[in-house]
N, C-alpha and C positions, 0 to 999 in steps of 0.2 A: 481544635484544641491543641495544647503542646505536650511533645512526649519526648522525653530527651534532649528538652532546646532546638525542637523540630517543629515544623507548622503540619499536622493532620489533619485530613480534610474527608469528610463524607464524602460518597461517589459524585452529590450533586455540586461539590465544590472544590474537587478534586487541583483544578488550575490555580488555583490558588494559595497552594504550598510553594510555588514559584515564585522567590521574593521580587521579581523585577516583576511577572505580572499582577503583584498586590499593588504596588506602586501606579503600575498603569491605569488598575478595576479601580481605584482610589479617586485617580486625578480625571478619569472619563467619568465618574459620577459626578463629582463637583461640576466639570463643565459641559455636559450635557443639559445639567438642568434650567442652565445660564442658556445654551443653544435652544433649548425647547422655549425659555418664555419669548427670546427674541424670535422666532418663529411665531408663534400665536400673535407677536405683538405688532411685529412687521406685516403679521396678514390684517391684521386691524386696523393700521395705519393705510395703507391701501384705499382699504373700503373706508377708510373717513373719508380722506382726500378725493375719491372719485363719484362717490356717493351710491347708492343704492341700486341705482339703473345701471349703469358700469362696472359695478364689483365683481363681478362673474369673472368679465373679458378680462378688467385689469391683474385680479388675482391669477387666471390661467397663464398670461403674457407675462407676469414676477416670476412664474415658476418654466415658465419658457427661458427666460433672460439667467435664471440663478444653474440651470441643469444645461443649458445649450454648450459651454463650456467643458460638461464631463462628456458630451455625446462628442465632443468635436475632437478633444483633446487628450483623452483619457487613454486611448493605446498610448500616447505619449509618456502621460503618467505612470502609466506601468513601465515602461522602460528606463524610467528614471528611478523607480523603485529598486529594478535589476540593476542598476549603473552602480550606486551610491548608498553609505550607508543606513539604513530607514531608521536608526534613534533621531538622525541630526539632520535630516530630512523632515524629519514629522515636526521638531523642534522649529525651525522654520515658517513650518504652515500654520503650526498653530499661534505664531507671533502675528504673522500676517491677518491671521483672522479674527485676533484680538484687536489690532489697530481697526479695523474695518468696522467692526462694534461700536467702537469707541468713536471714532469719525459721525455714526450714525445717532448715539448717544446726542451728540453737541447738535448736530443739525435738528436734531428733535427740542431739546432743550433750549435751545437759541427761536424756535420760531420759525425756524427757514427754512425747513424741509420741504422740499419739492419730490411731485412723483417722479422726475429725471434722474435723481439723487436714489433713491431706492431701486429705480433700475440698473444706474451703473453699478453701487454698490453690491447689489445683488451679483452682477456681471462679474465683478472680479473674482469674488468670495469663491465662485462657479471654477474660475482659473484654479485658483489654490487649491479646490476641492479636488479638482482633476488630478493634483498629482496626489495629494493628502491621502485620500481614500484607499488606491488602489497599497501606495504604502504603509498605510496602516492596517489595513487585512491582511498584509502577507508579512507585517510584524511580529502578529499573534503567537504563530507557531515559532517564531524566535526565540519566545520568551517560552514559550511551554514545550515546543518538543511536540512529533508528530501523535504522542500517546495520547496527551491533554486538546490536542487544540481544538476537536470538536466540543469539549467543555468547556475550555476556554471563550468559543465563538458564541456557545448560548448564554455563559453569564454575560458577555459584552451585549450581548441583545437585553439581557434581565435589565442590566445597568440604563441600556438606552430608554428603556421601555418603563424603567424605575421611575428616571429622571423626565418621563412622557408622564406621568401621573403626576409630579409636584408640580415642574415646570408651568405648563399653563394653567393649572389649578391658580398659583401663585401670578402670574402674569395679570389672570384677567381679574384679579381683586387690586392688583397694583393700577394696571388702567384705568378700573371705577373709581379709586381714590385719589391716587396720585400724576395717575398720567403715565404713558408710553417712553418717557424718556431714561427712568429708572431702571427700564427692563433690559433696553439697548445698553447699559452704561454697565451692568451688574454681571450680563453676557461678556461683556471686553475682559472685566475683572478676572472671570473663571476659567481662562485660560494658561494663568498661570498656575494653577493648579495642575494642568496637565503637563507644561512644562519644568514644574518641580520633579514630578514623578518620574518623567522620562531624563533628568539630571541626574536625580539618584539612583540609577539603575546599574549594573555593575556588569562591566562588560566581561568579565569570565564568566559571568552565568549563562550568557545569550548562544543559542546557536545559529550563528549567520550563517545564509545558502551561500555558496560560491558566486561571486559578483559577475554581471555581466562586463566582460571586454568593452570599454570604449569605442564606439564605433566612429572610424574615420572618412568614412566614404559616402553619399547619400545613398547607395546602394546598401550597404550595411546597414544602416539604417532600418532601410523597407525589409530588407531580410529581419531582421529584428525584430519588428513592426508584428508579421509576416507571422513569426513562430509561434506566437501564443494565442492565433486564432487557425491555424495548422493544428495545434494541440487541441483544441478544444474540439474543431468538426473532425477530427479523425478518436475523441474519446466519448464514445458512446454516453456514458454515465455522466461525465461532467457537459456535454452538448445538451443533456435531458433538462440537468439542474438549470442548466444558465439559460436554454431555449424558457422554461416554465416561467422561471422567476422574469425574463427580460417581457414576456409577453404578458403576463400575466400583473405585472409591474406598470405596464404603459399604460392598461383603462384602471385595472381595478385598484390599485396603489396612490391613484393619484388624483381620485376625487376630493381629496382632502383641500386641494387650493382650492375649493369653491364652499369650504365648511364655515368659511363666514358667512359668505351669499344663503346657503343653509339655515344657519343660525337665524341671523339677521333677519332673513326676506321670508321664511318657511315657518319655521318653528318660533320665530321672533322671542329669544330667551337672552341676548346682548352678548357683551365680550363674558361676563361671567358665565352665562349657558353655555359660552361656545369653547370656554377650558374646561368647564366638566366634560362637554362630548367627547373632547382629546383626551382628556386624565380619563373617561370611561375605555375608551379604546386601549389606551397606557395601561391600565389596569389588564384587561386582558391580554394584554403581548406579554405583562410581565409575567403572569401566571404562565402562560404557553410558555414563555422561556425558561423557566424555572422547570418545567416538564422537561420540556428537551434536555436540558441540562442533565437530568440525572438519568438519560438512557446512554444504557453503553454505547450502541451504535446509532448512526442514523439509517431512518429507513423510507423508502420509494412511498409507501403507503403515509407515511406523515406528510411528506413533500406535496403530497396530491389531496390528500386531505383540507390540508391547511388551506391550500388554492380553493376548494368546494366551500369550505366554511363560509372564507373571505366573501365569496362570490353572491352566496344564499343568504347571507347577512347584512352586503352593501345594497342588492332587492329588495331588501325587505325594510332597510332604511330610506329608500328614497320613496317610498308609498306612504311611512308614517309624518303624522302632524303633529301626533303628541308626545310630548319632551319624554316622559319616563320610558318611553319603548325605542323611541331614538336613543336614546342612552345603555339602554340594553344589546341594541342593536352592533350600536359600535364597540361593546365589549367585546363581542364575537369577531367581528369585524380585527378586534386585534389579535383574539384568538388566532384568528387563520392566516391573518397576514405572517405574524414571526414565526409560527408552525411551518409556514414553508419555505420563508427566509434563512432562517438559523441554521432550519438541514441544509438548502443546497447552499449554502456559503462550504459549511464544514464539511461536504462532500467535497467540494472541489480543494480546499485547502489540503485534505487530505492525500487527494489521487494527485495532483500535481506534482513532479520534484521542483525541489530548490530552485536550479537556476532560472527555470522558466516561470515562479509563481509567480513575481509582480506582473509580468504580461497577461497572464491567465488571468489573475483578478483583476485586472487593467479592463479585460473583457468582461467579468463579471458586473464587473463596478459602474462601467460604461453601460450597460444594457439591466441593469437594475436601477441603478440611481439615470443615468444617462436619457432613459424613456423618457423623461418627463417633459422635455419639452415636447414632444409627440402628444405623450398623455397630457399633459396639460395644455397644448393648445386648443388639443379636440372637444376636454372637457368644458373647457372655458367656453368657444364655440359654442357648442352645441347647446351650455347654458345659455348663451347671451340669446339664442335664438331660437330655442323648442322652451326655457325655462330650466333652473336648475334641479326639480326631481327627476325630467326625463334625462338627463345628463347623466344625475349617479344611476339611475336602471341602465342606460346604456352601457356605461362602464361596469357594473356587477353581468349582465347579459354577455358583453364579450371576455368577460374573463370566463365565467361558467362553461363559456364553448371553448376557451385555450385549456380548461380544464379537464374535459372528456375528451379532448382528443388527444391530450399525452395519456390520459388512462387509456383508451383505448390502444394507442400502437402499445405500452409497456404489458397488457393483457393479453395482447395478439404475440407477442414478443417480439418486438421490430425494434425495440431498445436492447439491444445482446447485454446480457452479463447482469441485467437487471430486474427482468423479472418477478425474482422472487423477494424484492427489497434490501437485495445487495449488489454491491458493484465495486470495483474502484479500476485505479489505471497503473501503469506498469510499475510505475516507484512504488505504488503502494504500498507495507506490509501486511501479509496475508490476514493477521491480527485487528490490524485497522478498523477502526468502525468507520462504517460506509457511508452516504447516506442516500437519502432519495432524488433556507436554506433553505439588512431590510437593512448605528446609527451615523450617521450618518450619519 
């Protein structure tokens, strides 16, 4: 509400008394929603073109090709984060990743789309992400200030996790009618929405970290490289966040590229059954995010929770047949993924200082989004060749065990300073909320 010609905000929406981060929560809504139908649509187009017996392999090898570039490059991105300044930086990536849309759009539209075509495209988008990501999560606290930014991080989850419930809801009705090429075309569009908001943002409001020195040496460089993976195995609390989420990220996060083979070959409900499944999963991220949102701090027990959820959820989806409990399924399924995503993002944003956060989320970013070509070749595998329900039991199975064994050492106390569901690291302030955190 307004009180004074001021923006008020309840606890759960506190980041956004921040005029540059309205602008940002504004222009990531509109084009998330555009990113989510091209995802559902891209995973569709896939499985047309290779058909039913193939869809598993090809869809896990899309998600090999689109992530192999954040696994490979992504300390890179983070240092470019540190280098340069992330309004005009992100400005950039998201031009790049609108052409690349749009490119996809016409080859859809024109009839010629080949699956070679979806791989490179995929392949570059991968490039851009690498730097995008890392500086766009260590944007956040620019705009909010170390007080906000764990609230900050969970409404940008609400927002991802909003735009997960229309996105392919809206995709897979546009498919059945009109066809894949609308979705591709509508995607390119929505990124100028984010680059209006990142336009009008006012640079006296922002608090930029201290930039990293240009390095001129290839040795500087690796020193560079170097420090934000220093920081991390020497900070107990943020080593927890990023070990849970990167492990936990590779099997059980990343069954999803085979949610068409699901769909299609399992449950046999089409493209429209298989953006409900996603808009059911969206649905519960976005509830989970909206929780996290309005706790003061974050805490060790949310982080680990979230992961058990996830884990007992994506089991219990790959046993069912029948559509209403699959859909139940993956509500939870969202539950627990952003439950534990949201915390350790905002944990680590938090304990980090400035100069070294895009490296650190460089790390983050790389080994949460990064897994996937791990996770997704394994999945894919292991569908093309046991079938895809034993594929997601595999993947819910090995996350359920990356799950008790950080419960365990944080029980035993073998994680220092965290124990009791707080932590942070040395810039921290004592105030800080901590935490025990996924658009991306």
């Amino acid at each position: 509400m307004m009180i004074g010609g001021r923006v008020r905000m309840t606890a759960g929406g506190r980041a956004l008394r921040h005029r540059n981060f309205r602008f940002f929560f504004v222009g990531q809504l509109v084009s998330l929603i555009g990113t989510w139908m091209q995802s559902l649509a891209q995973q569709w187009l896939m499985f047309s073109l290779v058909g039913k017996a193939n869809g598993a392999l090809f869809l896990g090898l899309l998600g090999v090709a689109q992530f192999l570039p954040v696994l490979v490059l992504g300390l890179f991105g983070g240092m470019i984060a540190d280098l340069w300044p992330k309004r005009r930086t992100i400005v950039f990536t998201q031009i790049a990743a609108g052409i690349l849309a749009l490119v996809l759009s016409v080859l859809v539209f024109t009839g010629s789309v080949q699956v070679w075509h979806i791989f490179v495209l995929g392949f570059v988008l991968g490039v851009v992400n690498a730097v995008d990501m890392p500086t766009r999560q260590s944007f956040v606290i620019e705009m909010v200030g170390r007080e906000d930014v764990a609230n900050a991080v969970a409404l940008n989850s609400a927002v991802f996790n909003g735009a997960r419930i229309v996105g392919p809801a809206v995709a897979g009705l546009l498919i059945a009618s009109v066809g894949m090429a609308l979705c591709f075309l509508l995607n390119g569009l929505s990124y100028i929405a984010v680059i209006i908001g990142l336009l009008m943002m006012r640079d006296s409001e922002l608090v930029p970290a201290d930039r990293l020195a240009m390095p001129t040496t290839i040795s500087a460089v690796r020193e560079n490289l170097a420090e934000g993976l220093i920081y991390v195995r020497r900070t107990p609390v943020v080593l927890l966040a990023v070990g849970v989420v990167g492990l936990v990220s590779t099997f059980g996060m990343n069954f999803n590229v085979i949610l068409p083979a699901m769909a299609g070959g399992v449950l046999n409900v089409g493209p429209v059954g298989l953006g409900f499944l996603t808009t059911a999963m969206g649905l519960g991220a976005l509830i989970s995010a909206l929780v996290v949102a309005s706790l003061r701090r974050p805490m060790v027990r949310v982080l680990l929770g979230g992961a058990a959820m996830l884990s007992v959820a994506e089991i219990i989806f790959s046993a069912v047949t029948l559509y209403p409990i699959a859909l139940v399924a993956m509500f939870f399924v969202g539950i627990g993924a952003i439950a534990m995503a949201a915390t350790a993002n905002s944990l680590v944003q938090v304990t980090v200082p400035g100069p070294l956060r895009g490296r650190v989320m460089s790390v983050y970013t790389t080994v949460f989004s990064g897994s996937t070509p791990i996770g997704s070749g394994f999945t894919g595998g292991v569908a093309a060749t046991f079938g895809t329900p034993v594929s997601v039991f595999m993947d819910g199975a090995l996350a359920a065990v990356v799950t008790v064994v950080a419960a365990i050492a944080v029980l035993q106390g073998r994680v220092a300073g965290i124990g009791k569901g707080r932590g942070g690291g040395a810039d921290a302030p004592t105030t800080a909320p901590v935490r025990e955190p996924i658009g991306g």
